[in-house]
N, C-alpha and C positions, 0 to 999 in steps of 0.2 A: 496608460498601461494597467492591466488586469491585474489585481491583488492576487499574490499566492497563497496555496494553502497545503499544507501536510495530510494525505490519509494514511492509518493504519490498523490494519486487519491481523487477528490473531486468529490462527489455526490450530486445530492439533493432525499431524500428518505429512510429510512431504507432498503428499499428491493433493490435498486441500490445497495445499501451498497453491500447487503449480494450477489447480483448478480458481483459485481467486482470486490471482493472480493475472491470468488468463480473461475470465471477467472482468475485473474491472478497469482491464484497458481498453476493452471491447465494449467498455460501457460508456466511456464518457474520455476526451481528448486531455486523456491522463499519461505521464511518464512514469516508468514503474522505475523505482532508486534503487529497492536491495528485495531482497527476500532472503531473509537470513532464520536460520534455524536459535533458537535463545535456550533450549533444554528441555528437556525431560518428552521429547517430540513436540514440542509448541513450536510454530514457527510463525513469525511475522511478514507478513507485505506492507513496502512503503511506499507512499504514488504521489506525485506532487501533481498541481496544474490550478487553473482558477479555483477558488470558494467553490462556484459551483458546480463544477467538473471532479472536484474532489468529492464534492456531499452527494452525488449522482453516482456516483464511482461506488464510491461507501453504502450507500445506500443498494445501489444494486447487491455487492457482495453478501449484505447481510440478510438477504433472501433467498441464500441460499442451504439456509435449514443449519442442521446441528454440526455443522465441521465449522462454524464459525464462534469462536469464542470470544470475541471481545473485540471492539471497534471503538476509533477515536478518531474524531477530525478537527485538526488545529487551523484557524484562518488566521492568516495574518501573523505568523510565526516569525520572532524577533529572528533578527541579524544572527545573533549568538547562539542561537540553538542549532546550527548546522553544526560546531564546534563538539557538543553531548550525543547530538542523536545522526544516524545516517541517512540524513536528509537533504544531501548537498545538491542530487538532482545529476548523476552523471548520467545517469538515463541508457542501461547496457540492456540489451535486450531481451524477451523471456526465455531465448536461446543458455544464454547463459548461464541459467540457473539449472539447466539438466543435468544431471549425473553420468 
């Protein structure tokens, strides 16, 4: 079985959101978890799937010029941290996230 791994992508914008969101499912055999707005117009994307389909995923997004503010990719993320962060993987689709 494939090791997991957590990406996430910080935005400033709704429409970044729904733009990198878009990417990096498009990029690599990634499940998109949440895209959730965190304040002040930031908003994050969370994508789970292999190490490498995550850093492919992340990777693509972060080529996408200046609406991307911050990126991190966790491989191999403890048991416990679904508990802190919204990374359980229910996997709702980019539908969902419309207004």
């Amino acid at each position: 079985m494939a090791e997991l791994a957590v990406g996430m992508v910080q935005v400033l914008g709704y429409p970044a959101a729904l733009n990198v969101a878009d990417v990096m499912v498009k990029a690599a055999q990634v499940v998109l978890v949440s895209c959730e707005g965190i304040g002040s117009g930031y908003w994050t994307v969370v994508v789970r799937g292999t190490v490498a389909d995550v850093q492919a995923s992340v990777q693509t997004a972060r080529h996408l010029g200046q609406e991307v503010k911050s990126w991190q990719v966790i491989p191999h993320p403890p048991g416990n941290l679904a508990a802190v962060l919204p990374i359980a993987g229910g996997g709702r689709g980019l539908e969902d996230y419309l207004l």
